[in-house]
ZAMARGU-4260 file (C-alpha; in steps of 0.2 Angstrom, whole numbers, plus 5000, padded with zeros to 4 digits):
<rodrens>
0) 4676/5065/5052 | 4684/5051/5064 | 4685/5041/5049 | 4694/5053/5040 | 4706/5056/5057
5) 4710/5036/5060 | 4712/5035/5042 | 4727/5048/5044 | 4734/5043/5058 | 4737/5024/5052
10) 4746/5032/5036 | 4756/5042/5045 | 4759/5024/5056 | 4764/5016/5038 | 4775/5031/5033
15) 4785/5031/5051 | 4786/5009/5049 | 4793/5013/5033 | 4804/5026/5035 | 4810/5018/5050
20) 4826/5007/5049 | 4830/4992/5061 | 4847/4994/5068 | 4857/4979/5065 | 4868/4971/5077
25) 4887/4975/5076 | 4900/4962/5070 | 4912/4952/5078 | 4930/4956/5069 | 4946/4949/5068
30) 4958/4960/5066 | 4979/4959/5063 | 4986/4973/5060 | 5004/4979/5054 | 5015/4990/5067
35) 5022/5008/5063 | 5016/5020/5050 | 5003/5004/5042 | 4995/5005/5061 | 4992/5024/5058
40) 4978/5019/5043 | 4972/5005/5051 | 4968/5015/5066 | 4957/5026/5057 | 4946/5012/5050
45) 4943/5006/5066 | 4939/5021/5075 | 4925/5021/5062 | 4921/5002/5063 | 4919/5004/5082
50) 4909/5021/5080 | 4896/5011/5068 | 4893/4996/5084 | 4908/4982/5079 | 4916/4971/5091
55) 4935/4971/5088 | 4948/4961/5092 | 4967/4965/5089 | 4982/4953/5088 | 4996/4963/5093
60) 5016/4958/5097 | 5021/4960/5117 | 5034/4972/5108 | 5023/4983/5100 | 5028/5000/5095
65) 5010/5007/5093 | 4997/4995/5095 | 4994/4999/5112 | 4988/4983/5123 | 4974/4993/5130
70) 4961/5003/5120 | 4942/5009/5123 | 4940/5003/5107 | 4944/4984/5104 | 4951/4971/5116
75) 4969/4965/5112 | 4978/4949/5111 | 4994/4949/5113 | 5009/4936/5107 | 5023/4936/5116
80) 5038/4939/5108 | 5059/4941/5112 | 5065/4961/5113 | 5078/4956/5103 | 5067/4955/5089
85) 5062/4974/5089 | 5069/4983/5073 | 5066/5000/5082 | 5083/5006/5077 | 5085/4995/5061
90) 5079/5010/5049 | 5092/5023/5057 | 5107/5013/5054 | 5100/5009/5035 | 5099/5025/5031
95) 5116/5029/5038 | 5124/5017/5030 | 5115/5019/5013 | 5122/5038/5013 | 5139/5031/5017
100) 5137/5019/5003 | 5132/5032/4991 | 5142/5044/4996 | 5156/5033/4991 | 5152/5034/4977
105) 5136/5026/4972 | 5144/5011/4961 | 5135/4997/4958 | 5145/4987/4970 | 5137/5000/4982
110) 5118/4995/4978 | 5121/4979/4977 | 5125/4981/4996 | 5110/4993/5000 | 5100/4977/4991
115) 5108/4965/5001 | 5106/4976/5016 | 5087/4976/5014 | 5082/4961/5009 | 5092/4954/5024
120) 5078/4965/5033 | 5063/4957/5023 | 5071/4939/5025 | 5072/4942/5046 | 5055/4950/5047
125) 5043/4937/5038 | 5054/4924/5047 | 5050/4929/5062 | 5031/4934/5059 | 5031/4918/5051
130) 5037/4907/5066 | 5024/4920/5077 | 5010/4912/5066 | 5016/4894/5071 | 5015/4899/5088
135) 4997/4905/5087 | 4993/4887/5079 | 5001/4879/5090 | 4993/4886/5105 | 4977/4876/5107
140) 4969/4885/5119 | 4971/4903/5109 | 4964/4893/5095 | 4949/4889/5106 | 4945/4902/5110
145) 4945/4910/5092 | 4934/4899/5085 | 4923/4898/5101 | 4923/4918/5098 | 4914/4917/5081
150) 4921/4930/5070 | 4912/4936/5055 | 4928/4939/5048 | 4948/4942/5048 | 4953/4962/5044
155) 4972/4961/5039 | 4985/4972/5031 | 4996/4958/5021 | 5012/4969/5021 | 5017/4955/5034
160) 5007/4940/5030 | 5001/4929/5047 | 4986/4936/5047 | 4979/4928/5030 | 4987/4913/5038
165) 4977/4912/5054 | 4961/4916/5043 | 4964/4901/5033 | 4965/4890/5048 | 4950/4900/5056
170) 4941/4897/5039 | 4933/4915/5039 | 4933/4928/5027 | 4944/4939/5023 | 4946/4958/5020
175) 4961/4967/5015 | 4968/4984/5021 | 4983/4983/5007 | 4992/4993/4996 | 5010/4978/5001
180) 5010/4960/5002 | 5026/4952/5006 | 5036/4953/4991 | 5029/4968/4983 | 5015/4980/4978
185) 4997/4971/4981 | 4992/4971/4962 | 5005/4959/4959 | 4995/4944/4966 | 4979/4949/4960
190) 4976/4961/4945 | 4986/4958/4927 | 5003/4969/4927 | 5010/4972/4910 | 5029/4975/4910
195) 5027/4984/4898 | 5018/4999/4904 | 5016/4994/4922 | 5031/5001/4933 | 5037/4989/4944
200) 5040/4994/4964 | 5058/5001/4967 | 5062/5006/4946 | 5056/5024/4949 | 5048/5024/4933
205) 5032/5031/4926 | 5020/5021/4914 | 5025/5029/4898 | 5043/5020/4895 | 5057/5021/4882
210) 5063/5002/4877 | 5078/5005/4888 | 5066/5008/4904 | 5054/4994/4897 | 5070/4983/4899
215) 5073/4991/4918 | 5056/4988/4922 | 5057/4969/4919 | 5072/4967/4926 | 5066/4975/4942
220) 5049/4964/4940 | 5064/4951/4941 | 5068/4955/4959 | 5051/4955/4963 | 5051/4937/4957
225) 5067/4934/4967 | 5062/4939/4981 | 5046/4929/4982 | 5054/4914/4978 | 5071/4913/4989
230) 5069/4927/5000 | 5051/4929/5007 | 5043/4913/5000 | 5050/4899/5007 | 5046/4906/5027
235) 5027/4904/5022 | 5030/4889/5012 | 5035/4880/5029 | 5020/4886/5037 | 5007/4881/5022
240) 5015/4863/5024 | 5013/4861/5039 | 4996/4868/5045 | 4985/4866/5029 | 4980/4853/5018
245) 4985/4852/5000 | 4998/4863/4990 | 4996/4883/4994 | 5009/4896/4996 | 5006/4914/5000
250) 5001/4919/4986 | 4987/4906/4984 | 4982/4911/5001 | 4981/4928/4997 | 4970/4924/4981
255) 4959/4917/4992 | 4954/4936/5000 | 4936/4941/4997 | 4938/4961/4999 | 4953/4973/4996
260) 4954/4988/5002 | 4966/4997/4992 | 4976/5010/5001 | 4976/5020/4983 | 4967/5029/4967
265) 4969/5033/4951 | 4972/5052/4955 | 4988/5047/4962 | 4991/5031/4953 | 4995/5026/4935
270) 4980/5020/4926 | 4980/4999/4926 | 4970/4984/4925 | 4961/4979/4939 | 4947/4966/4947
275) 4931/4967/4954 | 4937/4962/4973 | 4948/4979/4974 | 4941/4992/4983 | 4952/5007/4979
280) 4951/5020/4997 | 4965/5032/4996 | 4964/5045/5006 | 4952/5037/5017 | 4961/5042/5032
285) 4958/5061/5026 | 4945/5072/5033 | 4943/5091/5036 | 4956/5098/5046 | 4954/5102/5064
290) 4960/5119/5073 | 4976/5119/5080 | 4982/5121/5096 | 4985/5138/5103 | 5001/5138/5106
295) 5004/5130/5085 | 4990/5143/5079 | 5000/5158/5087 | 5018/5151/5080 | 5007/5148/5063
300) 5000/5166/5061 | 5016/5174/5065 | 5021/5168/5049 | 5010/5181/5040 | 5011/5182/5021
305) 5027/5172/5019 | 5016/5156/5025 | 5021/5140/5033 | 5033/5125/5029 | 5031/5109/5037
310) 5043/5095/5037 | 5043/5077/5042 | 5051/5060/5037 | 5039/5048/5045 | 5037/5036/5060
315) 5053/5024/5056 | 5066/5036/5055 | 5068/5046/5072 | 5081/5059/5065 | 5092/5063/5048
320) 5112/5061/5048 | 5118/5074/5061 | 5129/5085/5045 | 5111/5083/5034 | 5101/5090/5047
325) 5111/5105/5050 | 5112/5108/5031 | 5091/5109/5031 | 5091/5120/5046 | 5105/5133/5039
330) 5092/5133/5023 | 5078/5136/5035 | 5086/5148/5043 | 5086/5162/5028 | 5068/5159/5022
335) 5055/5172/5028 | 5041/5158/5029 | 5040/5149/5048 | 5044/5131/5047 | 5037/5116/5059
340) 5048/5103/5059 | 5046/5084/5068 | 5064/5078/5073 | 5070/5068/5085 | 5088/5067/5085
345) 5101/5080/5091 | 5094/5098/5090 | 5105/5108/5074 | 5118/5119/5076 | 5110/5131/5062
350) 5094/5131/5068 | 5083/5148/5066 | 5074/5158/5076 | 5058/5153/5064 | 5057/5135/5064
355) 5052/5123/5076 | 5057/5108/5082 | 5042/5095/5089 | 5042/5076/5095 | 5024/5076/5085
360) 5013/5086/5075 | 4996/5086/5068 | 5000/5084/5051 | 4982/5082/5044 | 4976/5100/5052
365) 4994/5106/5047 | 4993/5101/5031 | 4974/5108/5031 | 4980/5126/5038 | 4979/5138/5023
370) 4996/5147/5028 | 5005/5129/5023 | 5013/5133/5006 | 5025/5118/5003 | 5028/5100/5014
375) 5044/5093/5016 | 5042/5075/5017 | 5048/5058/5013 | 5034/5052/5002 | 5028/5036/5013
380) 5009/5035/5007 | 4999/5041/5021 | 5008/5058/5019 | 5006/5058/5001 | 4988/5056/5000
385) 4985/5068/5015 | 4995/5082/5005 | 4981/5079/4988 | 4965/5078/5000 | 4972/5094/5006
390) 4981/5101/4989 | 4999/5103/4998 | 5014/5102/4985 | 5027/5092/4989 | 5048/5091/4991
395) 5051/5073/4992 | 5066/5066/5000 | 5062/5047/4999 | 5071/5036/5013 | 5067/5018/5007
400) 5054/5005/5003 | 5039/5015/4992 | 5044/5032/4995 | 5053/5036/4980 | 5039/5028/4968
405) 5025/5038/4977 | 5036/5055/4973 | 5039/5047/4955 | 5020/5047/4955 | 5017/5067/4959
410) 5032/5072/4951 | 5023/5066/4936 | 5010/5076/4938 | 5018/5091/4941 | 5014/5092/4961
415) 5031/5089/4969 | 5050/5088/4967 | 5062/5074/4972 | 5079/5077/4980 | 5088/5061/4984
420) 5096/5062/5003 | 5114/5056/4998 | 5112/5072/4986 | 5108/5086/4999 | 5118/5101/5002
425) 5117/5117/5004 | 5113/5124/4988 | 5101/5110/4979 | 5091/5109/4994 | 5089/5130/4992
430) 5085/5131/4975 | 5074/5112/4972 | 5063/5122/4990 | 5060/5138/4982 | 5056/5133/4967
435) 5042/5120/4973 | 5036/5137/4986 | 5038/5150/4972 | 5033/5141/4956 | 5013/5142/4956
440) 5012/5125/4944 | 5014/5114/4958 | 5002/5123/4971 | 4990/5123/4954 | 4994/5103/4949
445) 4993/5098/4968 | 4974/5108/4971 | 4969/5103/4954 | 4976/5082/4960 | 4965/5087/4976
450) 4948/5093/4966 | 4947/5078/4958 | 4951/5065/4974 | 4938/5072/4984 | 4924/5073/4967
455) 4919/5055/4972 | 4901/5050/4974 | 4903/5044/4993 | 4917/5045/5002 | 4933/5031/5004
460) 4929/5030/5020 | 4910/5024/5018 | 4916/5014/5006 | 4927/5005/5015 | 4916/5003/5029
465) 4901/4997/5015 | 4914/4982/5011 | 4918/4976/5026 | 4899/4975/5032 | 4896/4968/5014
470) 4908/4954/5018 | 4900/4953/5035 | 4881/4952/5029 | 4886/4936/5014 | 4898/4928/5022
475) 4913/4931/5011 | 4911/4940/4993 | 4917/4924/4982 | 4908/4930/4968 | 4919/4943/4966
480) 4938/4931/4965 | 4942/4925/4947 | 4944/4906/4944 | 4960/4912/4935 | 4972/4910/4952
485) 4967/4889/4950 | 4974/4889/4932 | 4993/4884/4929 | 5001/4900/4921 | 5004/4888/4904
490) 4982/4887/4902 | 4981/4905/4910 | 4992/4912/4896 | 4984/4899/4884 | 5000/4891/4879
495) 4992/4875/4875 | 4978/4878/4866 | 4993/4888/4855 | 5000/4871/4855 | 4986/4862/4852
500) 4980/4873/4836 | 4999/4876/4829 | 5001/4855/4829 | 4983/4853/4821 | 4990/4868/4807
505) 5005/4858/4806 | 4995/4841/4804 | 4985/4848/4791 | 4998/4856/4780 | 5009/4841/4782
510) 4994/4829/4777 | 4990/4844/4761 | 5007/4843/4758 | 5009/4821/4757 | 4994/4823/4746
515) 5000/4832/4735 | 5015/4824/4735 | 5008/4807/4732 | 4996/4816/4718 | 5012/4822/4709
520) 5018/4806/4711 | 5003/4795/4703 | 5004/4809/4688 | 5021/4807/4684 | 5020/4788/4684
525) 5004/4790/4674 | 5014/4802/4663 | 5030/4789/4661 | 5018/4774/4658 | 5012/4783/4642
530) 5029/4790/4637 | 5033/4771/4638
</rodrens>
């Protein structure tokens, strides 16, 4: 009987060992972030790298607007940089002044100004987060005490690019929290984009194309180009000369990333080629909605049957052109559904009794509420993929950068409805609301979009996680990056082995074609010889 009883309790011993699992030690992470709405998603991955035992670090400029300096959950260091090279206010003027321009009339002369407008914004920006990067490098003692900190890796979003740089010069791995790089959509540097039925970012167009679009789409694959090469470019260029051996640009440098994290699907995206080292995670900021506050809950359920309406234009704009906002107001005014609306700027003059105005919402656990019927918003991404986790339709009014794309994107699919901002008046606004809160297609499209994001076998958010330790645990993920981004675009394209086998073609019907000739030749003679 004893035998019996120690033979039981040592398998019991061997099942607890086995089951058990040695808890590992957290990593030590690198991480440079982007300010503004980019912040928002990065946020969320840390708060769930720090709940799992990591160590983070945060670069951060001294003229942050969200990145706070102090945080329970990493330490910060911070760069010092001028005041006057906050672009705080930047976003309102442009939208002012793009409304002005298209009010005018919208002429090409009038986007050839918004263009020059914004790309005077992309040249300033990566010049001065390019000079912020040689100031970091240049600092011996920051450098120090990087390397003496022993990262296991840099976590960066390349939107704006120093911190692929700095992860070069620390010689670490590298994981991605990307859907932009700094002269367009992250695909670009990485994956193969057919023109043909590939949309590029800014042409608003979807991936089934007319020859006309086709032609749009190159051209605007074009400015792409352009932009890389004269406007963006040739900051980084200066940096990669100066800190790092051999040739390299950006784009090399960004090659060189072991893990992207891809801030999209293919619920919300076209269908396209892809490689192994893209993560796709949209959505992975999403997660069941929390109660609301009392004080929201009550303003909430006063609307009844009618519903909810919410409505924001993201963290860059602050408030709408004063005569826009008071057109949107007068239009909430006469609807019987309650609408919660963030905005900053002046309060509007037609403001009514069922609407109201806040500095901030939650948005997730608005969007979440079952008495929201329709979001008004300006398409940036994080709103976008919240509205399908949580099966929201959409009236877009795109402001800039991807917004418009993104709407494109649901518009397609039947979810949501654009209206352009220069465009907005009384009665479009009216009737483009109603249809997206009456119709029941696009509550249907959106909830059927949101079934099939969430019908995943582990969530974004895991896998996001998975990847970055995965990175972690190998040291890098090499394995994963194509030898393609070493080959000149003439061998990637197999332009000369074309060559090579349409000269040996050549060289053999040339040579078939002098023998023959000098067969004809001898015959003929032959042929004489006996007429003679």
């Amino acid at each position: 009987m004893l035998q019996y009883q120690s033979c039981g309790i040592f398998a019991l011993l061997c099942v607890s060992l086995i089951s058990f699992t040695p808890s590992c030690d957290g990593g030590n992470i690198l991480v440079f972030p982007v300010d503004g709405s980019h912040w928002i998603n990065m946020k969320v991955l840390l708060e769930e790298l720090h709940a799992r035992g990591h160590n983070l670090t945060v670069i951060r400029a001294s003229t942050s607007w969200y990145i706070p300096e102090e945080s329970p959950m990493y330490s910060s260091i911070t760069i010092n940089m001028t005041e006057d090279e906050r672009f705080e206010d930047f976003f309102d003027e442009f939208l002012r002044e793009q409304m002005r321009l298209l009010k005018d009339g919208g002429s090409a002369i009038s986007h050839f100004k918004i263009t020059k407008f914004f790309l005077s914004l992309l040249y300033n920006v990566h010049l001065i987060w390019t000079q912020c990067a040689a100031q970091i490098f240049d600092d011996k003692s920051l450098i120090e005490t990087l390397l003496d900190s022993k990262y296991d890796l840099v976590l960066t979003d390349p939107a704006i690019a120093p911190g692929v740089l700095l992860a070069r010069y620390l010689k670490l791995p590298v994981v991605l929290n990307v859907r932009w790089i700094p002269s367009g959509e992250g695909h670009l540097a990485i994956a193969p984009t057919p023109a043909s039925y590939i949309p590029a970012p800014g042409s608003g167009l979807t991936d089934n194309m007319t020859f006309l679009q086709r032609t749009k789409n190159l051209f605007f694959y074009g400015i792409i180009l352009f932009q890389q090469r004269f406007i963006v470019g040739p900051h980084y260029d200066v940096v990669c000369q100066k800190y790092f051996e051999g040739e390299c640009d950006i784009i090399s440098v960004l090659q060189e990333a072991d893990i992207w994290l891809f801030r999209s699907d293919f619920v919300f995206d076209f269908p396209r080629p892809t490689m192994p080292n893209i993560v796709y995670i949209g959505g992975f900021q999403c997660s069941p909605a929390e109660p609301l506050p009392s004080d929201l809950e009550e303003f909430v359920q006063s609307a009844g049957e009618h519903g909810m309406i919410i409505m924001t234009l993201g963290t860059l704009v602050n408030a709408l052109p004063k005569e826009v906002a008071d057109t949107i107001a007068s239009i909430f005014a006469k609807l019987p559904q309650k609408v919660i609306w963030r905005h900053k700027g002046e309060r509007p003059s037609t403001l009514g009794n069922n609407t109201l105005i806040v500095d901030w919402m939650p948005q997730k656990d608005l969007l979440g509420h079952p008495q929201t019927k329709v979001f008004v918003a300006h398409g940036g991404t994080n709103g976008i993929q919240e509205a399908i986790y949580y099966g929201v339709p959409v009236l877009g009014i795109p402001l800039f950068f991807d917004q418009f794309d993104n709407l494109v994107r649901l518009q397609a699919r039947g979810a949501g409805k654009i209206l352009q901002l220069a465009d907005i008046n009384g009665h479009n606004f009216e009737v483009a609301l109603k249809e997206v809160l009456l119709q029941d297609s696009y509550r249907e499209n959106m909830q059927r979009l949101s079934r099939l994001h969430r019908d995943q076998p582990i969530t974004p958010m895991d896998k996001a996680i998975f990847w970055v330790e995965y990175v972690m645990r190998h040291k890098g993920a090499a394995h994963l990056r194509t030898e393609a981004y070493k080959m000149s675009w003439f061998s990637y394209y197999s332009v000369d082995v074309v060559l090579f086998l349409l000269t040996v073609v050549t060289v053999l019907l040339l040579s078939v074609m002098v023998l023959l000739r000098s067969l004809c030749c001898r015959n003929r003679r032959k042929l004489k010889d006996k007429q003679n």
